[in-house]
N, C-alpha and C positions, 0 to 999 in steps of 0.2 A: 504493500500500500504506500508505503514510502521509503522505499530501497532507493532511492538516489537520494535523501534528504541526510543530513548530517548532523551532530549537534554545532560544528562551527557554521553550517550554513544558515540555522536559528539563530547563533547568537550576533551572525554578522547582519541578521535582519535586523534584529533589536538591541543591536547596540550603534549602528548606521546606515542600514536602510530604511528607516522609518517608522519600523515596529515600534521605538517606545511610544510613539501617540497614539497607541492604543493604550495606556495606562491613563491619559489624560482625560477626565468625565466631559471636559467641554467641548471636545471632539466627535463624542457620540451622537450619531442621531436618535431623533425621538424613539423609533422603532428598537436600537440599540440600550437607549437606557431604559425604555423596558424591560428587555431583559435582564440588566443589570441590576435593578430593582426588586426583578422578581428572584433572581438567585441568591442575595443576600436575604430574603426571606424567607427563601429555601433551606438557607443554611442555620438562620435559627431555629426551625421547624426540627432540622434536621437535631441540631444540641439539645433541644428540650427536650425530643423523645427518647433520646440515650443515653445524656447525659455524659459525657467522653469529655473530658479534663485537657484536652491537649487537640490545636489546630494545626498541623505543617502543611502548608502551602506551597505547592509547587507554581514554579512561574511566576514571585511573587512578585516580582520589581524591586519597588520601594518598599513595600510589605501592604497588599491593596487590602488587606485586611485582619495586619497589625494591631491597627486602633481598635477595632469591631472585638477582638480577641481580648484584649486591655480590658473594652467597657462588660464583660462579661466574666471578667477574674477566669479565665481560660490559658492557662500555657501556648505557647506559639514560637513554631518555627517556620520560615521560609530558605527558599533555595529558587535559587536564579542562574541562569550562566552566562547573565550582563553584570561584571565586576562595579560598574559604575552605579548601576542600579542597586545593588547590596549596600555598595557604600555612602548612598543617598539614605537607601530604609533602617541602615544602623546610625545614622544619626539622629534619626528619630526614635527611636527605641531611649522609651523611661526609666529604665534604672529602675523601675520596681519590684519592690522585695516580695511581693505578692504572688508573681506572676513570672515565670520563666518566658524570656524573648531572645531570640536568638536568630543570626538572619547567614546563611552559607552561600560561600561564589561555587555551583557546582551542573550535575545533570541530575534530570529525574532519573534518569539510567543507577543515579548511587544514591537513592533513596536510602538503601535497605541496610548501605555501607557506611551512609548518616546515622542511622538508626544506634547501628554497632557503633559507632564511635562517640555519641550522645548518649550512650546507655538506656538508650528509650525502646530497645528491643524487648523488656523485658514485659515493659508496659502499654505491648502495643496495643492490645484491645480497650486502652484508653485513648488512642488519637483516632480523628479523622483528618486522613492526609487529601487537600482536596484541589481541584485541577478545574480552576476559576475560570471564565468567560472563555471555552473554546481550547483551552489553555492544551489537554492531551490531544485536540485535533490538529495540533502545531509541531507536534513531537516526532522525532526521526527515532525509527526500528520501535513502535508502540508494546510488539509483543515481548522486547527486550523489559520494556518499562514496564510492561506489569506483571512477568517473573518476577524485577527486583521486590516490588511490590509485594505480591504474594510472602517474602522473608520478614515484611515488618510487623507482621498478625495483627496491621490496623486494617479499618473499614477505609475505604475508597469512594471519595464525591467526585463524577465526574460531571460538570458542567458544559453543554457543547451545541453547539449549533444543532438542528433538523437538517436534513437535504433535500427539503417540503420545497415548493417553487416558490411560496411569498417568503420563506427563510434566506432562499440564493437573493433574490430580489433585495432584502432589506441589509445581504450582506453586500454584494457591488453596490447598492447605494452609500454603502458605508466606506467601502475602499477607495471610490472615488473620491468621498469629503476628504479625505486622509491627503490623497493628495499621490496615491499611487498610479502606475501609470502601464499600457500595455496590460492592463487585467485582463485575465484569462482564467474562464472555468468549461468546467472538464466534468464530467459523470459517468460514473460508472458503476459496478457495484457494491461499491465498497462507500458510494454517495457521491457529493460533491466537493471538487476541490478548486482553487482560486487559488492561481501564482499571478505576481506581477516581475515588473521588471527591477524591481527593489530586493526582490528576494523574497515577498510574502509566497509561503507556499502552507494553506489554510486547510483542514479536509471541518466538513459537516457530516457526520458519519451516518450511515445507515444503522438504528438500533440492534438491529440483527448482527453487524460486525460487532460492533463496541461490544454485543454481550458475550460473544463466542471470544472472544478476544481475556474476556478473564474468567468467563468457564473452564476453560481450557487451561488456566493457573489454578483453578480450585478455590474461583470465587462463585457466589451467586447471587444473584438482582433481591435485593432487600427493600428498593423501594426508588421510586421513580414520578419525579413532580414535572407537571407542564412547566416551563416559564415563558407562561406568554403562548405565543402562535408561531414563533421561530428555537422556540431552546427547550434543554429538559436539565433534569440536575437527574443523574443514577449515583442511587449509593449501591457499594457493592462493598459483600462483609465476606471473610474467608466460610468456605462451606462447613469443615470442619470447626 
């Protein structure tokens, strides 16, 4: 599905092709911050029924949801593999005694290698590690990433476009305000995908992939919200 995609081919998007104005909310269109709306209250839907002490955020940037984690007395870690973005979200990072923060230059690929080296392996059926606005439809060798995944015994949100036709629609709407150029999208069955000449290379997955994608690790679908008419949030918990 993404055998030619890299992790330096993502980070060379988002750290100078123009990927970081997708962390910027004034960027969004309305159709967009819908979504974005609806996934943050996805996610506390998702903490109140489980209750899980600890947020790692993959793709975090700056930490898009640092502060969200703070006002919830919630542990939090992020991982980015734009150096400059880390070192933006750890300067915002409070010093509070309450609450572990904690922000890594790295790949979702070493999740599981964070995990071990964080000692948060032990406790992993306390985190939800979660994969914000599209964030695993961005990701190079997906099946690699949720092997590592499958190692940390957390539950898994994954956040991510439809490949509904008003979903591609409200996404090139989106990629043009950005300011990307040469967009090109492509379907096939594995959904929709949107490269530009910037380096965006985007997928909107077909449900069917995403879920065989961590059956296949020995996860299973635990629950699954619309967001909106273009997004879904899937959590996915180890089966065992």
């Amino acid at each position: 599905m993404s055998r030619k995609l890299s992790d330096s081919h993502v980070r060379d998007f988002y750290a100078s092709g123009g990927g970081e104005k997708m962390f910027v909310r004034e960027h969004a269109t309305p159709a967009i911050q819908a979504y974005l709306e609806a996934e943050a209250r996805a996610i506390v839907q998702v903490f109140e029924q489980l209750s899980p002490k600890h947020l790692f955020e993959v793709g975090c940037g700056t930490g898009s949801y640092l502060d969200w984690a703070e006002r919830q007395h919630v542990d939090y870690d992020g991982v980015d593999l734009v150096s400059h973005l880390v070192e933006a979200g750890r300067k915002r990072l409070s010093g509070s005694a309450r609450t572990r923060q904690k922000l890594h230059v790295g790949s979702c690929r070493e999740v599981a290698s964070l995990f071990t080296e964080e000692g948060l392996t032990s406790r992993g059926t306390d985190v939800v590690v979660l994969f914000p606005f599209n964030c695993f439809g961005n990701v190079a060798e997906p099946s690699r990433v949720v092997h590592s995944l499958r190692r940390t015994g957390a539950r898994v949100l994954v956040s991510g476009f439809l490949p509904t036709p008003e979903a591609t629609v409200a996404r090139r709407d989106y990629y043009s305000k950005l300011g990307f150029t040469s967009i090109v999208e492509e379907t096939d069955r594995h959904g929709v995908l949107f490269t530009s000449a910037e380096g965006l290379h985007s997928w909107g997955m077909e449900l069917p992939v995403l879920d065989a994608l961590f059956e296949a690790e020995g996860f299973r679908l635990a629950r699954r919200d619309q967001l909106g008419p273009i997004a879904t949030a899937s959590l996915f918990e180890p089966a065992s």
